[in-house]
PASEBA-1860 file (N, C-alpha, C; in nm, 3 decimals):
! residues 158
1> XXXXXXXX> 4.685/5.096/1.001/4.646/4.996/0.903/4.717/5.026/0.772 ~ 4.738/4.934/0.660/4.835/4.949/0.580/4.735/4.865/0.474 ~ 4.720/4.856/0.368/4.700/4.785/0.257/4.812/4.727/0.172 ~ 4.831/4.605/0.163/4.907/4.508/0.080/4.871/4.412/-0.021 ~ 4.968/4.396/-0.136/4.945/4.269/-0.241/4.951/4.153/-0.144 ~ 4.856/4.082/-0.157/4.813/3.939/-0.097/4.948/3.840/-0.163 ~ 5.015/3.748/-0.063/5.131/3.672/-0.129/5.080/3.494/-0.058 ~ 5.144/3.399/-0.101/5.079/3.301/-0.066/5.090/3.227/0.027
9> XXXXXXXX> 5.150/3.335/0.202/5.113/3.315/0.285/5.034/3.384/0.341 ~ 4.970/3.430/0.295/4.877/3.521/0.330/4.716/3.423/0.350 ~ 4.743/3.292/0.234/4.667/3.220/0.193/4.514/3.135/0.287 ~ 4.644/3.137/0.423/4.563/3.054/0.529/4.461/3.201/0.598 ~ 4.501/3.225/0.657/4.470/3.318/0.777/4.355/3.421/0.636 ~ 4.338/3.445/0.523/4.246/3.510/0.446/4.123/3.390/0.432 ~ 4.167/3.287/0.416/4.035/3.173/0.394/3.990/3.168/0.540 ~ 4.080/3.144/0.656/3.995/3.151/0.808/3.873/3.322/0.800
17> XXXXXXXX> 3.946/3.427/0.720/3.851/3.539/0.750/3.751/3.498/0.679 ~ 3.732/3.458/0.503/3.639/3.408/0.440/3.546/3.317/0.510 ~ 3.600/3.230/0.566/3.539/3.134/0.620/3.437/3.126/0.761 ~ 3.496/3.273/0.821/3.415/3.295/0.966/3.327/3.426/0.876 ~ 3.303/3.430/0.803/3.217/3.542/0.735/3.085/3.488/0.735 ~ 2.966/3.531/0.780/2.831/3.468/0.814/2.744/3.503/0.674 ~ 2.759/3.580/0.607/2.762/3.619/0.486/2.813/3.493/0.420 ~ 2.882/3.458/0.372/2.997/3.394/0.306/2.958/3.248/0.334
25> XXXXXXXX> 2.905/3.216/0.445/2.838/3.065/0.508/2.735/3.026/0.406 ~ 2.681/3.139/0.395/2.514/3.143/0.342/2.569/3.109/0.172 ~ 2.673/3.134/0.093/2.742/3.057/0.028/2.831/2.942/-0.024 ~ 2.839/2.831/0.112/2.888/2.757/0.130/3.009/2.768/0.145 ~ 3.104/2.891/0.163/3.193/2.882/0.201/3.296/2.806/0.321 ~ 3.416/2.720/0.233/3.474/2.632/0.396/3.581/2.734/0.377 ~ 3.674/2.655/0.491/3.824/2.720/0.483/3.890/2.653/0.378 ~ 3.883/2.525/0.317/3.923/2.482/0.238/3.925/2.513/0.110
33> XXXXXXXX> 3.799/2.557/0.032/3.720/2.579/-0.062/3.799/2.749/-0.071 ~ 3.771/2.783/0.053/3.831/2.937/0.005/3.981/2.967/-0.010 ~ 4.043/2.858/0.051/4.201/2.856/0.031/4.238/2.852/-0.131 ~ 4.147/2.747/-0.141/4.135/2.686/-0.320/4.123/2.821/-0.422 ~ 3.997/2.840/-0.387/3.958/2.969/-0.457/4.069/3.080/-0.471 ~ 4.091/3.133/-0.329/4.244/3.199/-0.348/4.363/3.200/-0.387 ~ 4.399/3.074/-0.388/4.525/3.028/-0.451/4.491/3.035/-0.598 ~ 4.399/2.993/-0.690/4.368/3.004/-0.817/4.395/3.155/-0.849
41> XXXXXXXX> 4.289/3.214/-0.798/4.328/3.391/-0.796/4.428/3.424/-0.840 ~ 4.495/3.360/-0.711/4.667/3.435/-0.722/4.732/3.380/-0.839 ~ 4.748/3.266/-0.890/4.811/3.213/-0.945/4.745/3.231/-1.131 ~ 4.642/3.247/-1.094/4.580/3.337/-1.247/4.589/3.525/-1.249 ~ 4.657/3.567/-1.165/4.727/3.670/-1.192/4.553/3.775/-1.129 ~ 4.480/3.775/-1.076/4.305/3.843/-1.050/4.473/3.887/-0.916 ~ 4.368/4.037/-0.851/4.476/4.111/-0.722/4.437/4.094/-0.637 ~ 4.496/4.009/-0.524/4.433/4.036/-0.379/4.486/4.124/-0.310
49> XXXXXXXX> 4.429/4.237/-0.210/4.473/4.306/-0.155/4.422/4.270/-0.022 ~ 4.519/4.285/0.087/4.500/4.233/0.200/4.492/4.410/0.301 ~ 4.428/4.403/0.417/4.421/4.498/0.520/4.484/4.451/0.585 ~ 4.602/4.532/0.620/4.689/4.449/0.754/4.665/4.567/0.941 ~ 4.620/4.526/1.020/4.665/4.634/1.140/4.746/4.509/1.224 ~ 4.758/4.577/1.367/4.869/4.525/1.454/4.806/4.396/1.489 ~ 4.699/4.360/1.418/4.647/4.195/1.483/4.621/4.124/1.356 ~ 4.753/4.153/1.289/4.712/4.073/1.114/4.592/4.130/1.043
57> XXXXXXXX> 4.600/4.047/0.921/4.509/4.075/0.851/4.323/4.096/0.898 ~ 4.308/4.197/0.855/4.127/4.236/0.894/4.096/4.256/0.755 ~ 4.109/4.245/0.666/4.027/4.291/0.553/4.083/4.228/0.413 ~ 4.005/4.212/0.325/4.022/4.197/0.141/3.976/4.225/0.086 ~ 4.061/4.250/-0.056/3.966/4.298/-0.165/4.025/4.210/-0.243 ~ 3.916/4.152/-0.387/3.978/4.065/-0.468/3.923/4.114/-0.567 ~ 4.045/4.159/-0.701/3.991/4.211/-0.765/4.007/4.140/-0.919 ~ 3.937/4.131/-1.031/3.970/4.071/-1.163/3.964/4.134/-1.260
65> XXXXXXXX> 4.074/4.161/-1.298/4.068/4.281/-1.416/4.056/4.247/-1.594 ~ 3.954/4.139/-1.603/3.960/4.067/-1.753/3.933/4.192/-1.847 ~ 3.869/4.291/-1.820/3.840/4.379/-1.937/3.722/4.371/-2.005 ~ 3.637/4.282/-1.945/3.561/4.216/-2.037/3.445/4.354/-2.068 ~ 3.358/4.315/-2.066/3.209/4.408/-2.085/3.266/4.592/-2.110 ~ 3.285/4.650/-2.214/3.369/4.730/-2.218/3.495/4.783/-2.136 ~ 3.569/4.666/-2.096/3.672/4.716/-2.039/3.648/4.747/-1.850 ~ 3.587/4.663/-1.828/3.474/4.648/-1.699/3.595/4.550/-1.618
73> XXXXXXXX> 3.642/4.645/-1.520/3.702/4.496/-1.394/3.600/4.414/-1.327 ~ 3.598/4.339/-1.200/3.520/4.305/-1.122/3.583/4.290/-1.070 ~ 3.524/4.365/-0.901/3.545/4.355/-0.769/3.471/4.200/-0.709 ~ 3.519/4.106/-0.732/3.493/3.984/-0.649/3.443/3.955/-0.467 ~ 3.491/4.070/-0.414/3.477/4.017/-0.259/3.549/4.137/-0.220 ~ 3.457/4.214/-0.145/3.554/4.325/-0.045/3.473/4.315/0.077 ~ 3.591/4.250/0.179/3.547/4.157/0.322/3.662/4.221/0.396 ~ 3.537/4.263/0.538/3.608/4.334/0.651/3.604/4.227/0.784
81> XXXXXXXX> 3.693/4.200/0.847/3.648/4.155/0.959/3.575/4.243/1.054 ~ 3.541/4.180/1.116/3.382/4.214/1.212/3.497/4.309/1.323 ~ 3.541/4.331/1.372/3.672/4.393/1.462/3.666/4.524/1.425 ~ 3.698/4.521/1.262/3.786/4.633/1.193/3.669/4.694/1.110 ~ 3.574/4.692/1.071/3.484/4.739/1.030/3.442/4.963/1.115 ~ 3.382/4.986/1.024/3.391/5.161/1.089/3.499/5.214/1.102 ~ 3.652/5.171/1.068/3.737/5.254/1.068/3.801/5.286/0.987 ~ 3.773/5.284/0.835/3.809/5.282/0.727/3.863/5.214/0.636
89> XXXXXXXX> 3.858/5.049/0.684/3.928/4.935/0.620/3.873/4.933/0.456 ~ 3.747/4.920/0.475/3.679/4.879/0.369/3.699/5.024/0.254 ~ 3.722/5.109/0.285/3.690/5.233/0.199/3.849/5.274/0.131 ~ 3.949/5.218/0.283/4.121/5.172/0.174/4.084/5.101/0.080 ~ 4.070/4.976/0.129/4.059/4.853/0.055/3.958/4.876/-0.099 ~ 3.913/4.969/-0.103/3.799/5.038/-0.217/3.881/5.100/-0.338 ~ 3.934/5.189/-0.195/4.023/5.306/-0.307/4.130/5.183/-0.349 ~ 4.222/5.104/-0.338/4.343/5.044/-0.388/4.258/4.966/-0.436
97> XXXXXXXX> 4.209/4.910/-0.489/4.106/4.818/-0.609/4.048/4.913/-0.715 ~ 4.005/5.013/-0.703/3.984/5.125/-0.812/4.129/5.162/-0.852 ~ 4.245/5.206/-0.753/4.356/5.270/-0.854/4.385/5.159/-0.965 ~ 4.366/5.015/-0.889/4.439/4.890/-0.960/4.374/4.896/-1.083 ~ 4.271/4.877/-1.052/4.183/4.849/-1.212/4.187/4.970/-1.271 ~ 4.207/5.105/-1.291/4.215/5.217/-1.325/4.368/5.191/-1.396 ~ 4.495/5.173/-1.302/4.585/5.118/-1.403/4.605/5.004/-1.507 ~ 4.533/4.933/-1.447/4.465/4.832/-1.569/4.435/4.856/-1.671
105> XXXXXXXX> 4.438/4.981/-1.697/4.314/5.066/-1.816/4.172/5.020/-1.814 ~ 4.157/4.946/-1.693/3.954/4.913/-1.708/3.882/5.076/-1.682 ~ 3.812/5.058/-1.757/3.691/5.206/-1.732/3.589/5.179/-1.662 ~ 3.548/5.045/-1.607/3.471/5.083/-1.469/3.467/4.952/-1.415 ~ 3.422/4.977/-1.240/3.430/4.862/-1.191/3.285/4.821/-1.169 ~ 3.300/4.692/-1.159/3.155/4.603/-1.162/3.139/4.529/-1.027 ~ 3.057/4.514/-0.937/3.021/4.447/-0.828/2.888/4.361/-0.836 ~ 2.870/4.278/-0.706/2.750/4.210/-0.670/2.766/4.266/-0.546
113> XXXXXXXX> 2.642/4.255/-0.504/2.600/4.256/-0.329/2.478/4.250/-0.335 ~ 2.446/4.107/-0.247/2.364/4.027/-0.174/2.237/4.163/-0.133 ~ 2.134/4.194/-0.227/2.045/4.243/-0.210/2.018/4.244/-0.065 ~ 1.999/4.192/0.066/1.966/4.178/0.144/2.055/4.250/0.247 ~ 2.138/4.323/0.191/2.309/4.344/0.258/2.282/4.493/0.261 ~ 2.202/4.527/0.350/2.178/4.678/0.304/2.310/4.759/0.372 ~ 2.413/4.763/0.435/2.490/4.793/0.494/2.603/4.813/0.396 ~ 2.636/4.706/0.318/2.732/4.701/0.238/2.655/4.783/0.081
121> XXXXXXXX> 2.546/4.790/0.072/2.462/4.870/-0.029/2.481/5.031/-0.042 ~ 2.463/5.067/0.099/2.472/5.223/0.143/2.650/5.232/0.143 ~ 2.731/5.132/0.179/2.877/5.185/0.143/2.919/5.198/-0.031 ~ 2.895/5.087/-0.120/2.876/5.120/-0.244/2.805/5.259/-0.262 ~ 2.674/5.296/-0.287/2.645/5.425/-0.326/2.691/5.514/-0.274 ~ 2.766/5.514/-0.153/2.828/5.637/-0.127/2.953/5.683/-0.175 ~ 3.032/5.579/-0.248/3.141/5.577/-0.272/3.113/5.566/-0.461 ~ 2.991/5.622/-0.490/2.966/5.646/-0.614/2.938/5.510/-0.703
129> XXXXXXXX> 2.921/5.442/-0.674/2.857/5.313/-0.777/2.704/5.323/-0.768 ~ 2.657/5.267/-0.894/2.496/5.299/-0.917/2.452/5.165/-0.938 ~ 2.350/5.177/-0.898/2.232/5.014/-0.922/2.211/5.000/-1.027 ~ 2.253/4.897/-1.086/2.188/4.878/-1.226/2.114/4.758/-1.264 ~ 2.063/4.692/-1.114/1.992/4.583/-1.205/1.999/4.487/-1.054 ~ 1.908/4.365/-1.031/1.917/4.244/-0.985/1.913/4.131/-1.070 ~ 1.971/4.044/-1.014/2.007/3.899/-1.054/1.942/3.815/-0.974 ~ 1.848/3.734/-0.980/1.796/3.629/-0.867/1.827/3.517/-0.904
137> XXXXXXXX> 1.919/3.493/-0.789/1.971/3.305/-0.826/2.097/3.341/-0.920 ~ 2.154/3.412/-0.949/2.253/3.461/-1.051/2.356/3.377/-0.961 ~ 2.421/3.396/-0.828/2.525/3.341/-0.774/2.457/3.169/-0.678 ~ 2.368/3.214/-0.607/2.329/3.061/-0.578/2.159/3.122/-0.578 ~ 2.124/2.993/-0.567/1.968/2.990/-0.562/1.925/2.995/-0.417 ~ 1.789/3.064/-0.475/1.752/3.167/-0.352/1.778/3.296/-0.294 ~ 1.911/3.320/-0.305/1.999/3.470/-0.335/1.934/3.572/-0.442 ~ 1.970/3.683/-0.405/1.918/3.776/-0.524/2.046/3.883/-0.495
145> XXXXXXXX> 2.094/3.926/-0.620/2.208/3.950/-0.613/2.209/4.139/-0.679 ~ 2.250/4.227/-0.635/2.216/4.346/-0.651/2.413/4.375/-0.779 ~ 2.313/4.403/-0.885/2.427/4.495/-0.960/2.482/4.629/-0.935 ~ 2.646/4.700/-0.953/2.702/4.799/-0.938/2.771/4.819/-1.047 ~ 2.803/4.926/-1.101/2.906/4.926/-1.176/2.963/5.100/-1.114 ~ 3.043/5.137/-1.127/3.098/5.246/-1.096/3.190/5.293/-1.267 ~ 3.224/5.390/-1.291/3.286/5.483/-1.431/3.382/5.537/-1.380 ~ 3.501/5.420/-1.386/3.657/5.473/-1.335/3.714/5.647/-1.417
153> XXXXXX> 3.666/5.607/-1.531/3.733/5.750/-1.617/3.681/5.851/-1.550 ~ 3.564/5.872/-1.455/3.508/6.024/-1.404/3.571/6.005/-1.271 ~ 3.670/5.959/-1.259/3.731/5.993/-1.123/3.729/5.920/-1.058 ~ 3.680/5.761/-1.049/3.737/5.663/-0.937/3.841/5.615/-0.915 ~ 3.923/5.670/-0.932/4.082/5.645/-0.914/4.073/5.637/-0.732 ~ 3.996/5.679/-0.666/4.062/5.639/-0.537/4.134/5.752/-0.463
END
């Protein structure tokens, strides 16, 4: 498996992964909508990083490095396909979104995850991000949305 900058053929075959994400349904996600979404991304300069193994792409990370909230990136979406999951996709795809925003000069990264997502909860805290809060209805209603932030300067470089 290899990690790569997302380019804009990458465009289709990342919205089909968005789009078969059962997670991601529960957001109204289409293939269309997420093509959209991605292409904006790219074209507003936010990093996609793609997981590539010998059966294409299995994985993304999308990352936005505005700086905002002291110099705070946000991790937008780090999505494994169901295949590639347990073999370290998600934890590449972790580390190359921390070096990014770390060269960014952001000092820490910021996440959501779907309170209900306890799977993707226990991979965050293990990889050192701390709870700092819920959001209910913050992304859609009915959702309750679990805060992360991680402190790139103590070593999340990845």
């Amino acid at each position: 498996m290899r990690i790569a900058r997302a380019t804009p053929d990458d465009l289709a075959p990342l919205a089909r992964l968005m789009a078969g994400s059962a997670l991601l349904r529960r957001y109204g996600v289409t293939p269309a909508g997420a093509r959209s979404s991605l292409g904006s991304g790219l074209r507003g300069g936010d990093a996609l990083f793609v997981a590539l193994d010998r059966d294409g792409i299995v994985g993304l990370a999308w990352l936005i490095t505005t700086r905002a909230l002291d110099r705070s990136a946000y991790l937008r979406l780090l999505l494994v396909a169901d295949g590639a999951r347990s073999r370290g996709t998600g934890t590449a795809l972790l580390a190359r979104t921390e070096r990014a925003a770390h060269a960014a000069r952001c000092r820490h990264l910021t996440l959501l995850v779907t309170t209900s997502n306890r799977r993707a909860r226990v991979f965050y805290e293990r990889h050192g991000y701390a709870h700092v809060g819920d959001l209910p209805g913050f992304a859609r209603p009915g959702i309750t949305e679990a805060l992360y932030v991680k402190d790139l300067a103590g070593g999340g470089r990845g």
